[in-house]
DOZA-787406 format. One record per residue (C-alpha): residue number from 0; chain; x, y, z. Coordinates in steps of 0.25 Angstrom, whole numbers, padded with zeros to 4 digits. Each point is the difference from the previous one (the first is absolute). Layout:
N
[NUM,'A',[X,Y,Z]]
...
***
This chain:
314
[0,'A',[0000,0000,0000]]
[1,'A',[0013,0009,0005]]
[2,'A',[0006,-0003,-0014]]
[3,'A',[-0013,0001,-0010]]
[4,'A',[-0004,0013,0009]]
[5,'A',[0014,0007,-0001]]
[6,'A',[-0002,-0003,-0017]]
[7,'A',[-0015,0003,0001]]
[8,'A',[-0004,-0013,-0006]]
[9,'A',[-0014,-0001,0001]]
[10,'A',[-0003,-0013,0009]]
[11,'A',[-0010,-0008,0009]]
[12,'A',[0002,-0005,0014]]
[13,'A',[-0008,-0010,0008]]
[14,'A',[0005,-0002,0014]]
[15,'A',[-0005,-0010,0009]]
[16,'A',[-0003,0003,0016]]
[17,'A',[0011,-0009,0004]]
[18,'A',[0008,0006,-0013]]
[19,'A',[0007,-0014,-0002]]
[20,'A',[-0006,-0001,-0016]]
[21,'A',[0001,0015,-0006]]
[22,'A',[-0002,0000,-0015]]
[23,'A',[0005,0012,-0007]]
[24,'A',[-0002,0001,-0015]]
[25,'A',[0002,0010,-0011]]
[26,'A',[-0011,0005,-0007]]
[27,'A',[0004,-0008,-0014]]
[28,'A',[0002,-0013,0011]]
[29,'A',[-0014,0000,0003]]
[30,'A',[-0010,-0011,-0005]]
[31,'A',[-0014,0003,-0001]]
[32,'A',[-0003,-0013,-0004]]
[33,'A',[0001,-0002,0017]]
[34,'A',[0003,0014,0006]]
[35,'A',[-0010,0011,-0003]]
[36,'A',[0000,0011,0009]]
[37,'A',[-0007,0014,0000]]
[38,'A',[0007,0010,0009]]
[39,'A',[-0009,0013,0003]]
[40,'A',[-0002,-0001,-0015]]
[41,'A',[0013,-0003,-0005]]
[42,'A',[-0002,-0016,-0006]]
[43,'A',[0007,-0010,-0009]]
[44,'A',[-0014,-0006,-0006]]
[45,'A',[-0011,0007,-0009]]
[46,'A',[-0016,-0002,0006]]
[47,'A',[-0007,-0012,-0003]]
[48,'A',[-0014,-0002,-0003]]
[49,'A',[-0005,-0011,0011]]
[50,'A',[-0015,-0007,-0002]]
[51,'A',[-0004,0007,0013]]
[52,'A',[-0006,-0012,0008]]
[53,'A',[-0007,-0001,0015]]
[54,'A',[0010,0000,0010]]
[55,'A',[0000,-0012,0008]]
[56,'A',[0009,0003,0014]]
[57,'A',[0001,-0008,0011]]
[58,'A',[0008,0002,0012]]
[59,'A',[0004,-0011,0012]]
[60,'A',[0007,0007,0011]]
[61,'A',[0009,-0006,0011]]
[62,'A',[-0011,-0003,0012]]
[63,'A',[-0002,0012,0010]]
[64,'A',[0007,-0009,0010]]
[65,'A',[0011,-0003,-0007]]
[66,'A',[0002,0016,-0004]]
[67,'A',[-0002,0003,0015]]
[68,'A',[0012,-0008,0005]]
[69,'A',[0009,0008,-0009]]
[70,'A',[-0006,0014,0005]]
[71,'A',[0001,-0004,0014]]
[72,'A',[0015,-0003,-0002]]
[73,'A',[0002,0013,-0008]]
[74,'A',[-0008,0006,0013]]
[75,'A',[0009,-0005,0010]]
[76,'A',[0013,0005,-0007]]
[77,'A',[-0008,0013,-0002]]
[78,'A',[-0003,0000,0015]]
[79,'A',[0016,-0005,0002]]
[80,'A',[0004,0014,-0007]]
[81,'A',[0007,-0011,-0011]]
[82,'A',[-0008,0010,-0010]]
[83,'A',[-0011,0010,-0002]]
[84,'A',[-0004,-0003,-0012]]
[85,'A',[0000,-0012,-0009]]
[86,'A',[-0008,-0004,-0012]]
[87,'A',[-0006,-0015,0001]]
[88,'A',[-0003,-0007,-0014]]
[89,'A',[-0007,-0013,-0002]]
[90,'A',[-0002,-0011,-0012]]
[91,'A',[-0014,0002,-0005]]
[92,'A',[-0004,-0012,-0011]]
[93,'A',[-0010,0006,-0010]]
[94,'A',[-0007,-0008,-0013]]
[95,'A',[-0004,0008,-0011]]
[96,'A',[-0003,-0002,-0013]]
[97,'A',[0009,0011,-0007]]
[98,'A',[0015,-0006,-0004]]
[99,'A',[0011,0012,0007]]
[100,'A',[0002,0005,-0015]]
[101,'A',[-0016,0004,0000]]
[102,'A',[0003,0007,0015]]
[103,'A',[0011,0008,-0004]]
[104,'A',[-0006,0004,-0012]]
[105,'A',[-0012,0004,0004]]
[106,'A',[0004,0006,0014]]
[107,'A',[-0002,0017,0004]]
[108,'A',[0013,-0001,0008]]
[109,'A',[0013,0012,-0003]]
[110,'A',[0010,-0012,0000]]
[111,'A',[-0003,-0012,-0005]]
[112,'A',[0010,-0013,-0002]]
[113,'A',[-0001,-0013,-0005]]
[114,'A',[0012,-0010,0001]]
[115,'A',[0002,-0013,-0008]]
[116,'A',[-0015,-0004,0003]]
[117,'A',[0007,-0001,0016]]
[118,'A',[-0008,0012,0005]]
[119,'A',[-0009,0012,-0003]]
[120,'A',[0002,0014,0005]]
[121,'A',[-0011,0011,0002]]
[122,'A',[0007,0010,0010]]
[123,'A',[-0006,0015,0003]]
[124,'A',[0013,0001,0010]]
[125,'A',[0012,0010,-0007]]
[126,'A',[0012,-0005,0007]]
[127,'A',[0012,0013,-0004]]
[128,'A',[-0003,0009,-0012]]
[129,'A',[0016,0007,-0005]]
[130,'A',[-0004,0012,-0009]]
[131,'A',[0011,0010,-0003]]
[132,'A',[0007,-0003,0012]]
[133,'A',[-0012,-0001,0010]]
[134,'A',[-0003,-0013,0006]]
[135,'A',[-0015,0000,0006]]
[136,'A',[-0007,-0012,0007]]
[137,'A',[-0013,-0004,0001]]
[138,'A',[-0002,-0008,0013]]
[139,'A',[-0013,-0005,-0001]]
[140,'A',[-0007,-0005,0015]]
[141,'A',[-0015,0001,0003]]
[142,'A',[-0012,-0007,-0005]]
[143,'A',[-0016,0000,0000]]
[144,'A',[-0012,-0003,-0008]]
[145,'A',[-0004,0011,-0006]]
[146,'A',[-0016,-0003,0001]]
[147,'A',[0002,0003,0013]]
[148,'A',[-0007,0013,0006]]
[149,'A',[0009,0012,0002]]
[150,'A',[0010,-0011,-0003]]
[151,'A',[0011,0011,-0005]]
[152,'A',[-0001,0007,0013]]
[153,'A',[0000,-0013,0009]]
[154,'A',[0013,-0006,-0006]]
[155,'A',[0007,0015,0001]]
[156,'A',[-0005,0001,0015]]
[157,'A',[0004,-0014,0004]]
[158,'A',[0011,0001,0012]]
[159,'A',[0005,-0015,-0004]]
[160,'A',[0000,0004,-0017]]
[161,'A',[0005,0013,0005]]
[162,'A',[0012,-0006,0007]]
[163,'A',[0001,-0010,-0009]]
[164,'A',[0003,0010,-0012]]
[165,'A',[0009,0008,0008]]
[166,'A',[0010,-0011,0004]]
[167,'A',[0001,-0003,-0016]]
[168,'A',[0003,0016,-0004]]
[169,'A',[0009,0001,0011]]
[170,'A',[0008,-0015,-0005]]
[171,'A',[0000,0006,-0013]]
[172,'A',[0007,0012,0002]]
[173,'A',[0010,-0005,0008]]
[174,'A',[0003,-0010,-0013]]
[175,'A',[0000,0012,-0009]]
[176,'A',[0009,0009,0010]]
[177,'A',[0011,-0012,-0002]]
[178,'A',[0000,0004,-0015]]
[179,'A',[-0006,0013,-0002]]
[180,'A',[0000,0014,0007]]
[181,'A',[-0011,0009,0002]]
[182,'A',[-0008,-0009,0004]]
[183,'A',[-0015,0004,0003]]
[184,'A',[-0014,-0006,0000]]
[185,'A',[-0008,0007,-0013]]
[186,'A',[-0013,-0005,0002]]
[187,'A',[-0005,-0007,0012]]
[188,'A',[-0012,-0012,0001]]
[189,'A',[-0007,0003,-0014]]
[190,'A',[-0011,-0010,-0004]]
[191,'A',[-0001,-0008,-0013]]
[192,'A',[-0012,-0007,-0003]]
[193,'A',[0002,-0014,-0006]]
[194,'A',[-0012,-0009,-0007]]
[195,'A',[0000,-0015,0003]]
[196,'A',[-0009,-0011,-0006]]
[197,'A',[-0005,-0002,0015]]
[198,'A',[-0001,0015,0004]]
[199,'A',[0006,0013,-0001]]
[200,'A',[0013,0004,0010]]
[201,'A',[0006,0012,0003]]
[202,'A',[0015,0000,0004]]
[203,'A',[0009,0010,0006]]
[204,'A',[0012,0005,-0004]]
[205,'A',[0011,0010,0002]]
[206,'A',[0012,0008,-0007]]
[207,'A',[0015,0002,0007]]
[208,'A',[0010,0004,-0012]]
[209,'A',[0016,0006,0001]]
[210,'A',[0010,0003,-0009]]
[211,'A',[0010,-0011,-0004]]
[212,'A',[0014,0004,-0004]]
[213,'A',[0004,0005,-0013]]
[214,'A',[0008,-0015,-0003]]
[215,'A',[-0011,-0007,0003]]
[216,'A',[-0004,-0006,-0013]]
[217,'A',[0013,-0008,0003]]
[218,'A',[-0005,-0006,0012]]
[219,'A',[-0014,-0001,-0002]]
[220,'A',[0001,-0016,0003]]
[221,'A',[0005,0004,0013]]
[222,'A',[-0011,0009,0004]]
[223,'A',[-0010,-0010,-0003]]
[224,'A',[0005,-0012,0007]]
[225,'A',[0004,0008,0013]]
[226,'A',[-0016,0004,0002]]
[227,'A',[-0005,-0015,-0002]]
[228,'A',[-0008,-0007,0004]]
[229,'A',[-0009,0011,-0001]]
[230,'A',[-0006,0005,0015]]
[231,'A',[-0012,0001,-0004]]
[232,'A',[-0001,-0015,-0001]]
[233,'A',[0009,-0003,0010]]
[234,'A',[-0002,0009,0013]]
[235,'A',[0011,0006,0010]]
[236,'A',[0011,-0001,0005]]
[237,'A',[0001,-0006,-0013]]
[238,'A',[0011,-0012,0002]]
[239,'A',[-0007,-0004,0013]]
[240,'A',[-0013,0001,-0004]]
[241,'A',[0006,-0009,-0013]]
[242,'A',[0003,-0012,0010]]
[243,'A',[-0013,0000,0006]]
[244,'A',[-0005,0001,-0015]]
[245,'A',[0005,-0013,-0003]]
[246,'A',[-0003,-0006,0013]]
[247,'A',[-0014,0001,-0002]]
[248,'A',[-0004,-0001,-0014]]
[249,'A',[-0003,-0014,-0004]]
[250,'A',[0008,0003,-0014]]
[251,'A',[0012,0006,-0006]]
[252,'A',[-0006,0012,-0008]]
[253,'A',[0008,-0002,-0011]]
[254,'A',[-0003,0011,-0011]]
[255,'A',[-0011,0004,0007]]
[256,'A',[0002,0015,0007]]
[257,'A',[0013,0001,-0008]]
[258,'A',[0002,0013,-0010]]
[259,'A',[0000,0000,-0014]]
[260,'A',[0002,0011,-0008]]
[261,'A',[0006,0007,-0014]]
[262,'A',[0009,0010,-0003]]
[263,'A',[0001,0007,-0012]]
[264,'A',[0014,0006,0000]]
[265,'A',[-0005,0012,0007]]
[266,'A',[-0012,-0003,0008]]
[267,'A',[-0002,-0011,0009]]
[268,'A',[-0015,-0006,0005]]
[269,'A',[-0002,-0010,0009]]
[270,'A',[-0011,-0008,0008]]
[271,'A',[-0002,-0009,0010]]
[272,'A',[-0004,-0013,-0001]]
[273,'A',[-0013,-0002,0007]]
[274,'A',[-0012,-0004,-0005]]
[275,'A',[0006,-0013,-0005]]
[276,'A',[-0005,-0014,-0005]]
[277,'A',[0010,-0011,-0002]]
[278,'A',[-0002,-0013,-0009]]
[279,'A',[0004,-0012,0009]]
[280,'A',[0002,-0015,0000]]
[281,'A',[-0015,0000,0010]]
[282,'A',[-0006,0010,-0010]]
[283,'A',[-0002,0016,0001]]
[284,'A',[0005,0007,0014]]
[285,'A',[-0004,0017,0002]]
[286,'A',[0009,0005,0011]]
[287,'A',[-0004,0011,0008]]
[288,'A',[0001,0004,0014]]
[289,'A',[0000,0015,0008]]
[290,'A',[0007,0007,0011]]
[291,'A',[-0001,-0005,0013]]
[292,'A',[0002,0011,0013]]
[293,'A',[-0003,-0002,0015]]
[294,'A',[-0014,0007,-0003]]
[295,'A',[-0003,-0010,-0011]]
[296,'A',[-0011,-0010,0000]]
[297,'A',[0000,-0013,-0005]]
[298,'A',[-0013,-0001,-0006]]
[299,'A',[0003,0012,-0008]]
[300,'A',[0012,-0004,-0003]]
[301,'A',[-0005,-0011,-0006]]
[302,'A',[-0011,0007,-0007]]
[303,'A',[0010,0007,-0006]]
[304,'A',[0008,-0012,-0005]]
[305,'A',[-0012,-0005,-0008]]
[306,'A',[-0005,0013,-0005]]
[307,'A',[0014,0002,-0008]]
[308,'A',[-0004,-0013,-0005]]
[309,'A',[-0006,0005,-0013]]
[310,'A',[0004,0003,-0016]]
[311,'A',[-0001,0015,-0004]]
[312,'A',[-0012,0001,-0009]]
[313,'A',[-0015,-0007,0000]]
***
């Protein structure tokens, strides 16, 4: 990345959470025959018309007890002062009658991945944005049905989702001030509004940019792999809240709340990767989870494991 930045090759990257199988390709590298992607726009693939057909979705989460024991662990070590945030994710197995091709295709989503028929991505998350020497995050922490009443004004009110959020921008600055200066929160807790096949979500999000040194370009792999795994998916203190991470979940993530993004030779875009549904040996798996904080509770927790269960269009 170093070495096709400072010649401002244009590139892809997709970076696994554990960041053991990192694939970089040059633009002309890239297959479409198994890697299309769509970038805020930018894509290696031209539209293709689909016979629109009724969406068949079904989704078999983990039981509630088995989802419980992991929280009250992540509870204990929350109570332990081990961490004060951490983001708790689960294997969800789903049946429908669409192939990952269809889903990528037809999904409403700002980034979007599909790798090798392996898995599908349809990610609203920005991970870092570099533009002209600005490198801007998007940490992206806070989610509610949006059919709820007033429920713009009860997610922005509420003291956990509050908290929550603010742990994230302050994790996130403090990664950007270890490779940029200046740097300052833009735009705090904005609402996106997302439509699902089972319901419409609104999801909170925030801006914290700086300004990178002039040389960057030169070392812009550098920059990237020393904010992962991203906070937003992983909690804080990050390399604690890591360890409890893998204590807990009953899987390795995998590509799963990884990055993947493009740069162009000037600009560089990137996502994470959430939203995620993998092709495995015991058939289709969405992952999905959410932050857990000493105010969490479980049964909303849990909720809100299912409810990003979904594909982004009817």
């Amino acid at each position: 990345m170093n070495t096709y930045g400072k010649k401002k090759i244009p590139f892809l990257f997709i970076v696994d959470f554990e960041m053991e199988q990192p694939i970089i390709l040059r633009f002309n590298e890239i297959n479409s025959s198994n890697l299309l992607f769509n970038i805020n726009g930018i894509k290696n693939y031209k539209e293709e018309q689909l016979s629109i057909k009724p969406v068949l979705f079904d989704r078999y989460p983990v039981s509630f007890d088995t989802y419980r024991k992991a929280f009250d662990n992540v509870i204990s070590e929350l109570n332990a002062g081990n961490t004060y945030l951490l983001n708790l994710t689960f294997p969800t197995k789903i049946e429908t009658n669409l192939s990952l091709r269809e889903i990528f295709y037809r999904s409403n989503a700002k980034y979007k991945l599909i790798y090798n028929d392996k898995f599908v991505v349809f990610s609203p998350e920005t991970f870092v944005v570099i533009d002209g020497g600005i490198i801007s995050a998007f940490p992206m922490k806070g989610t509610i049905d949006a059919d709820i009443e007033n429920a713009r004004e009860m997610i922005l009110q509420d003291k956990k989702e509050t908290a929550e959020h603010n742990t994230i921008v302050d994790l996130i600055r403090n990664d950007l001030n270890t490779v940029a200066r200046g740097v300052s929160v833009n735009n705090f807790r904005y609402i996106e509004k997302i439509e699902t096949n089972y319901k419409s979500l609104l999801q909170v999000s925030s801006e914290v940019s700086g300004r990178l040194d002039d040389n960057y370009f030169e070392k812009i792999g550098e920059i990237i792999f020393s904010m992962l795994p991203a906070g937003s998916i992983t909690g804080a203190p990050k390399k604690k809240t890591i360890e409890i991470i893998k204590q807990n979940e009953p899987y390795r993530r995998g590509y799963y709340t990884g990055v993947f993004g493009y740069f162009d030779g000037n600009k560089l875009e990137s996502a994470v990767m959430i939203r995620f549904i993998e092709n495995t040996g015991e058939g289709l798996i969405f992952k999905s989870g959410g932050g857990i904080t000493s105010m969490s509770n479980c049964e909303s927790e849990y909720e809100e494991m299912i409810d990003k269960v979904y594909v982004p269009f009817h």
